[in-house]
C-alpha positions, 0 to 999 in steps of 0.5 A: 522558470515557468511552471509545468503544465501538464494536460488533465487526465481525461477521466471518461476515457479512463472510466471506459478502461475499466470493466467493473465501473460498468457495472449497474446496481440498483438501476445506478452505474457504480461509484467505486470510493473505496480503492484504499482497501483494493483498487480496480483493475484495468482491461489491460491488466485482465487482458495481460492475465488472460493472455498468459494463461492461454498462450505461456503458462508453465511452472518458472525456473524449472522447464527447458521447454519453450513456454517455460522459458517464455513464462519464466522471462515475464516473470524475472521481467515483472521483477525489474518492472516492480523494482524500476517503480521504486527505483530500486538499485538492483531489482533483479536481487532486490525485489521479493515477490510475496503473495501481499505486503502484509506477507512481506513485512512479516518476512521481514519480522520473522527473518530480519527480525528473529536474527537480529532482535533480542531481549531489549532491543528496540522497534519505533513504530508510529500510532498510525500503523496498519496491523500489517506493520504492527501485530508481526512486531507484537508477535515478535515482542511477546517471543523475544521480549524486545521493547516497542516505542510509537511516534505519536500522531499530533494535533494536526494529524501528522506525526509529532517527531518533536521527540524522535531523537529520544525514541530511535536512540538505540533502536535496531529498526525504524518502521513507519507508514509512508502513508496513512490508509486512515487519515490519508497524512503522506509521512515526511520521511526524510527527518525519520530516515536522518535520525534514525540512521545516525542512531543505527537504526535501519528504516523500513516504510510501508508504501501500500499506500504511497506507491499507487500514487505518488512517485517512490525513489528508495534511493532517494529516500535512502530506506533500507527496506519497503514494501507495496501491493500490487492489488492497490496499484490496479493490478491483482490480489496475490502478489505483494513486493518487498524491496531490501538492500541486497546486503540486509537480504543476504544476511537474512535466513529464508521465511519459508523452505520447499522448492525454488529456495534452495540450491542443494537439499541433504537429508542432513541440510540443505543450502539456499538459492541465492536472492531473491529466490531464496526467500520465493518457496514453492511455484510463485504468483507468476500469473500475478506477477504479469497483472502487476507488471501491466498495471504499472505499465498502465499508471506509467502510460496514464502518468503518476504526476497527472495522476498526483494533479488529479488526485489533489484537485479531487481531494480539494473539491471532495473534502470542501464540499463534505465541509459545505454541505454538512457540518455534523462531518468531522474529517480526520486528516490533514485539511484540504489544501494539505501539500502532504495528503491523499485522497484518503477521506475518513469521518465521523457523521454526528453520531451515526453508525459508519456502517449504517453510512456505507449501507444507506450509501450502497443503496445509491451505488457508492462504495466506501469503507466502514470500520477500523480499517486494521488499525485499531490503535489509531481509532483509539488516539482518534476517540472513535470505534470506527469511521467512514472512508472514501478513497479516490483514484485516478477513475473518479470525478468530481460526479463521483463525489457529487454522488456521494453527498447526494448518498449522504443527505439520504443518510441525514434524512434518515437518522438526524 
């Protein structure tokens, strides 16, 4: 079968899509090389907020006038938008809107976790979490007193599952990164999600990461529970998903109580509304929730296997040219040619401060990450307080990287 070729993305005109890339800083257009922590929005996610403001906005759920009902439509469309992404089999009970993942996977941990987990129990978590998936479980672990085991991070940057057996046995929930924020290794979840299961163990997986570029299948993937944001997808701050099977959601007591949760309220109990709007109390991100669902429609427009090409290519050429030009950088991650990788790019220059790094780099307009990147435990395994990171997304190009190694021979002029 010959091989699909699919057409290069036409990295100007996508430029041209976002207003913030216009931006002149130092008499230089800005290089935006941090879209791991948030990425940048597109007009027409902007123009999609703006829109419903000006024309729909009225509180969901509750009027019966028409605007109401109109706001009320894009919002429980946005919900099925957020769960086709993801495949979810039944998105209209399935998808939770959240004000991030973080939230969402604090949800989990309060609700899920505060039923089901006792004295004992076990979670598996892996070395290479973000905070979000792992100080709501140390909270929990210093309520309940339950037991915490972490998948190791291997050598070659990956996690080592040559244990796994032993470390799901007799777990209650499963909960990895589908994706390091870090060290940019995508998880190979489908001998986690075996073990795990045969085990009885659920799965849950954190797509911040993943969702935003690569294509997710939960189904596929047979998880249980997953979670993605929608502010590293292109669309806007304030809105997270948490996506669960319809059988754990029901069985799980709501995270917050007020309004829109509840079905009857007595001054001796109340009853909840069913899912998913049992665990959405008070007015929800409904502005946010229209920003999301226009940024999906624009990666689904652009296409996430174009966007898969790109981004590989990109990587290829950013991390080959990092290595050329300065053999003081150490890359932590999978090599360039890595199958199992994205554009997430951290490393150590010789023995300079990563903040000293990013500031030389500002002063050539190139925005990068530096610091722990809320996973501290992770910079411990690697030896390193803090890194470098550049991230990279369907708007660079290879002059984005061009201009941060010009960024960085600054850097070694001044301190080596």
């Amino acid at each position: 079968m010959a091989a699909v070729v699919r057409p290069a993305l036409d990295i100007g005109s996508i430029k041209a899509d976002f207003p913030l890339l216009d931006r002149i800083q130092g008499g230089r257009k800005i290089v935006f090389l941090d879209s791991a922590a948030s990425s940048q929005r597109p007009r027409a996610v902007l123009d999609a907020m703006n829109n419903y403001y000006e024309t729909t906005h009225a509180n969901v759920h509750r009027g019966v006038y028409a605007i109401a009902e109109k706001a009320t439509q894009c919002y429980e469309e946005a919900r099925l938008h957020a769960g086709r992404l993801i495949n979810a089999p039944e998105p209209d009970r399935e998808i939770i809107f959240t004000k991030n993942v973080t939230e969402a996977y604090n949800l989990v941990a309060y609700s899920w976790g505060r039923k089901n987990l006792h004295d004992g129990d076990v979670v598996v978590l892996t070395e290479a979490e973000h905070h979000a998936n792992l100080v709501p479980w140390l909270m929990l672990q210093d309520e309940r007193r339950i037991s915490i085991r972490y998948i190791p991070i291997g050598e070659d940057y990956r996690l080592d599952l040559t244990n796994l057996d032993a470390l799901v046995d007799g777990a209650r929930l499963v909960s990895v990164t589908a994706a390091s924020n870090v060290l940019g290794t995508i998880t190979d979840l489908g001998p986690i999600v075996t073990a795990a299961h045969r085990a009885g163990a659920l799965v849950m997986a954190d797509g911040a990461q993943l969702v935003p570029h690569r294509r997710v299948d939960v189904q596929a993937l047979n998880l249980d529970l997953f979670g993605y944001t929608g502010h590293k997808l292109l669309g806007p701050t304030g809105i997270g998903v948490l996506w669960a099977r319809s059988r754990i959601l029901e069985e799980m007591p709501p995270f917050l109580g007020g309004g829109e949760m509840i079905s009857d309220v007595r001054l001796d109990g109340f009853s909840t509304a069913d899912i998913p709007w049992k665990f959405e109390a008070g007015t929800p991100p409904i502005a946010e929730a229209v920003g999301l669902s226009a940024a999906i429609t624009y990666l689904e427009g652009v296409g996430l296997d174009n966007i898969v090409d790109h981004e590989k290519a990109l990587t290829n050429y950013a991390i080959n040219r990092l290595q050329e030009r300065f053999k003081e950088i150490e890359i932590f991650g999978p090599g360039a040619d890595a199958e199992l990788r994205s554009g997430v790019i951290s490393f150590r220059f010789g023995d300079i401060h990563p903040h000293d790094v990013a500031q030389v780099l500002d002063e050539h307009a190139v925005c990068v990450r530096a610091g722990h990147h809320c996973a501290k435990p992770l910079m411990r395994r690697l030896g390193v307080n803090a890194t470098t990171r550049a991230s990279l997304y369907l708007y660079n190009d290879e002059r984005d990287i061009d201009a941060l190694i010009a960024g960085l021979e600054d850097v070694r002029k001044m301190f080596l």
